[in-house]
N, C-alpha and C positions, 0 to 999 in steps of 0.2 A: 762867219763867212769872211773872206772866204779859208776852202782850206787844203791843201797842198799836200796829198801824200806822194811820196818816193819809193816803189817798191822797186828791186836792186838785187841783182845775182850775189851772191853771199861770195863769190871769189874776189870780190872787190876788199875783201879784207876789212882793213880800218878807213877805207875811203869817206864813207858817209857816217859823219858825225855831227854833233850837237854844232858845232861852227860850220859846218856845211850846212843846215839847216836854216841858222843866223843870216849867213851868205845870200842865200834864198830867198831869206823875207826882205833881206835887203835890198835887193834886188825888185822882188815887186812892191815894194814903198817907192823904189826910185822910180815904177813907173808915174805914180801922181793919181793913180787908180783907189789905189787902197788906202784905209787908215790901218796904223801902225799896230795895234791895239787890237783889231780884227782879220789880222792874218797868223793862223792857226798850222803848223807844218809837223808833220812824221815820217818815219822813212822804217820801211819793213825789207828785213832781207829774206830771202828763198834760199834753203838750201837746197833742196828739186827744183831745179829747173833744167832748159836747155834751150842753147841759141843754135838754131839749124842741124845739120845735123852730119857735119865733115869732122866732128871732134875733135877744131883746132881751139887753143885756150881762147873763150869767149866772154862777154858778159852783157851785163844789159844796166843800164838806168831808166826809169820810165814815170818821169813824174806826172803827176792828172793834179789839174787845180781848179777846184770847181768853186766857180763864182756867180752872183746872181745874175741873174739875166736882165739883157737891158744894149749892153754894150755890140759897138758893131764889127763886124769883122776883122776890119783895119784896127782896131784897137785889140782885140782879142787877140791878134798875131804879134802885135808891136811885144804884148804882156808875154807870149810864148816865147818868140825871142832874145828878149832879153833875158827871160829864165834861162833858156836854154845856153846862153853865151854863159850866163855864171856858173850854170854847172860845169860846164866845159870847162871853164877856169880853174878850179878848185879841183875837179876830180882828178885821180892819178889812178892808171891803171897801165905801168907801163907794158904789162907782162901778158897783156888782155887786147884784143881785137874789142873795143867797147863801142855799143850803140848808146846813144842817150836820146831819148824822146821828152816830149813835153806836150801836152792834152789839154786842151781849156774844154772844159763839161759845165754847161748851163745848168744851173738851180732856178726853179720855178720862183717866183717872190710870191706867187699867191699862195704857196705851201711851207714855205719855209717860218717856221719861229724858232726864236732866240731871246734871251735874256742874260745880264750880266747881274752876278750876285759879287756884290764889294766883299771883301775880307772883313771878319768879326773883331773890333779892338777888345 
């Protein structure tokens, strides 16, 4: 936890990449929220999809970050925000009408387990 998928119209090309991802978690580290170590990020492209339906060149980014629950509104938005300004930053799609979204999804803590297994020397 927490952990940050991006799924993303595939006509964004080479937009979302392994440093777009970096960007991300840098981003929710700099909120003061999370430990560095415990944010988990992937980004899935779609090649079916569609945005409305006037079939001018579109796309979409739609991140969802689901975090444990606990936190209050004002902080949940502050965390969506600033995600949202870093993708905005980084993404290039000049050829594209793009929406970018961002989602905060509560995880139960009394359902949730986790463990971390160290690497074997």
């Amino acid at each position: 936890m927490p952990h940050l998928t991006i799924e993303y119209s595939s006509n964004l090309g080479t937009a979302i990449t392994p440093a777009l991802l970096r960007t991300a978690n840098q981003a929710l580290l700099g909120t003061g929220q999370l430990q560095e170590i415990d944010i988990k990020s992937r980004a899935i492209a779609f090649d079916c999809f569609a945005v409305g339906i006037n079939g001018s060149p579109r796309g979409f980014v739609a991140a969802r970050l689901e975090l444990l629950s606990g936190r209050d509104a004002d902080t949940k938005r502050d965390i969506a925000n600033k995600l949202l300004a870093a993708l905005e930053a980084v993404i290039v799609a000049d050829e594209l009408e793009l929406q970018i979204s961002v989602q905060i999804v509560d995880i139960d803590r009394d359902s949730y387990a986790k463990t971390l297994i160290p690497p074997k020397s």
